[in-house]
TORSEBA-337088 format. One record per residue: x, y, z of N, C-alpha, C in turn. Coordinates in steps of 0.001 Angstrom, whole numbers, padded with zeros to 6 digits, always signed. Layout:
BEGIN
XYZXYZXYZ...
END
This chain:
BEGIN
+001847+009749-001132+000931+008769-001680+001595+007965-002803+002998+008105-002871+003368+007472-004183+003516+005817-004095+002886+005026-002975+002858+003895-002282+001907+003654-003294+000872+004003-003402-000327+003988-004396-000039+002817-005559+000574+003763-005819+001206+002955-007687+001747+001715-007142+002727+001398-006395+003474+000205-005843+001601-000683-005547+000902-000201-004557+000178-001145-004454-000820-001593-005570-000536-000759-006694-002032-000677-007556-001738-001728-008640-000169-001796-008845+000710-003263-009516-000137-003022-010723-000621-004595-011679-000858-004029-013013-002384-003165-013412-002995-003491-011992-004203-003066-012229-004498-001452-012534-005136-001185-013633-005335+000446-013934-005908+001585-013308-005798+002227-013137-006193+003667-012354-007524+003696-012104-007995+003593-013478-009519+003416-013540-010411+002765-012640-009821+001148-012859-010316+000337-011613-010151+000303-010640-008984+001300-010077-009255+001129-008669-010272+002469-008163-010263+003677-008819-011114+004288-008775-012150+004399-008878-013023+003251-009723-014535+002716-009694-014780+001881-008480-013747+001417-008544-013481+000342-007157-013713+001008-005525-013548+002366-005446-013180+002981-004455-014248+004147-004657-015018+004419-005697-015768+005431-005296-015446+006896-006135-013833+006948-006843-013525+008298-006928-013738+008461-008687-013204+009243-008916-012960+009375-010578-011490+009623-010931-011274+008609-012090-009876+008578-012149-009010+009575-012448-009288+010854-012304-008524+012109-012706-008137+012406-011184-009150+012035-009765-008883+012280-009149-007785+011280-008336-008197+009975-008546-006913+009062-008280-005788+009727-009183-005519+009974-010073-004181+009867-011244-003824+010622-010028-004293+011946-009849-003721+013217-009054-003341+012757-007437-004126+011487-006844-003304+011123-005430-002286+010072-005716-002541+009419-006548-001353+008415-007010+000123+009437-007592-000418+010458-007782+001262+011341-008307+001764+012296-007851+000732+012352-006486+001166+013545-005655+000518+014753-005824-000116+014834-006797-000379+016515-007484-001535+016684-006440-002154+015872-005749-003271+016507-004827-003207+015359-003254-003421+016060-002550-003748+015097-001484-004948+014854-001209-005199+013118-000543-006673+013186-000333-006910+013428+000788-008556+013555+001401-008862+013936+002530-008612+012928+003350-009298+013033+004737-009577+011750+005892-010240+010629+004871-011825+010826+004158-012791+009821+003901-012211+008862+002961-011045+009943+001958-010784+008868+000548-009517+008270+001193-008737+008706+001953-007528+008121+003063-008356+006779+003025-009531+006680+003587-010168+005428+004487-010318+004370+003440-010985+005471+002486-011225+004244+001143-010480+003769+000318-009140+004102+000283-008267+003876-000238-007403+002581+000854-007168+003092+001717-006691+002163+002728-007532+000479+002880-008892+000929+002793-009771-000555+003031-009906-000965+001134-009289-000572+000585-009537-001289-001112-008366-001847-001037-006829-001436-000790-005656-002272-000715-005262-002735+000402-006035-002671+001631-005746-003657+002711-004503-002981+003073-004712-002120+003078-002980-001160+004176-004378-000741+005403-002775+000164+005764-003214+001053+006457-002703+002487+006218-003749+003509+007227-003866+004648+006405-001603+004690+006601-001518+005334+007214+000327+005500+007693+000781+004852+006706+000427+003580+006086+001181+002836+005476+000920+003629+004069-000046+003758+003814-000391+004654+002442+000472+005958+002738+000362+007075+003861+000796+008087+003578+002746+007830+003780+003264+006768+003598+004512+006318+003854+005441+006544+004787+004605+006871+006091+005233+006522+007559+006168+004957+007864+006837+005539+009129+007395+004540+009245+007421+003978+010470+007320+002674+010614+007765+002542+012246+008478+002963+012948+008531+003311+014107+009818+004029+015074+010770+003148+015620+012170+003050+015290+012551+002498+016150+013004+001064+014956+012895+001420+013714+013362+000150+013167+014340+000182+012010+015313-000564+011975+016268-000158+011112+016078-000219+009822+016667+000295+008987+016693+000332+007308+016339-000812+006276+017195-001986+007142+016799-003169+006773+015536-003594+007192+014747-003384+008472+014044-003973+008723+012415-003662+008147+012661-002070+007963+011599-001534+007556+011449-001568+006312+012682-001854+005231+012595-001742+003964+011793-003294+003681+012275-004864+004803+011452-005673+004715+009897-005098+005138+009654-004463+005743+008292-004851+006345+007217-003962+005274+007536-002812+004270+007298-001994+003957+006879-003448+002688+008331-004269+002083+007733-005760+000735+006651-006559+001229+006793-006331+002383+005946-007668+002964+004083-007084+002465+004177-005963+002659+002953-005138+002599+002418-005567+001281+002935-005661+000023+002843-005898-000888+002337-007858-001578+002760-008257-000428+002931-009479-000967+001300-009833-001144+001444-011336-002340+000474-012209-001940-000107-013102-000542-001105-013688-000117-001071-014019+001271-000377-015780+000931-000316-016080-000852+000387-017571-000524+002135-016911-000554+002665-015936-001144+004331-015332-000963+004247-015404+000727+003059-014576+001587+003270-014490+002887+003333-015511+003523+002588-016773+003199+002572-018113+003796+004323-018879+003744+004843-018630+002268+005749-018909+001608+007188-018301+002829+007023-017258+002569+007873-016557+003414+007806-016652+005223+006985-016971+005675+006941-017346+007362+006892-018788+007176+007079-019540+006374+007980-020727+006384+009415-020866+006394+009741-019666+005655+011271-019644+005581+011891-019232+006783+010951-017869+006927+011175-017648+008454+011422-018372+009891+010109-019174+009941+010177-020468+011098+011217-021243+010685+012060-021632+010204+013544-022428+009460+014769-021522+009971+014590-020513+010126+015560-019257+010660+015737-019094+011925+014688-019411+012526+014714-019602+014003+016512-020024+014705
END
């Protein structure tokens, strides 16, 4: 779950845990590993940062190289105008 923190950027523990339903002792503890969450907070956690669950528990695609996954893993992160930004650069690469 240490994806957590990467997605939670400057926003505080707190808020995403009011945000999501939990109490922030219990986020601190999935954001640092010290506990895992179940299926339900998996879900709610996943639909508050727009991942997916795999992507939270830091799976990887099969079948994709180092480079490719280490892109697809930033991309997750981005803003949707960086994402607009970036599949412009992309279509130019062609």
């Amino acid at each position: 779950m240490t994806r957590l923190l990467e997605l939670r950027g400057d926003t505080t523990q707190e808020y995403v845990a009011k945000q999501t339903g939990l109490t922030q002792q219990s986020y601190r503890n999935y954001e640092s590993g010290a506990r895992q969450a179940n299926y339900e907070t998996l879900i709610r956690l996943a639909d508050y940062f727009g991942m997916t669950i795999d992507y939270l528990l830091g799976r990887k695609m099969p079948d994709l190289s180092e480079n490719r996954q280490s892109l697809l893993d930033k991309v997750q992160t981005l803003s949707e105008d960086a994402i607009d930004t970036l599949l412009s650069v992309a279509n130019h690469l062609k």
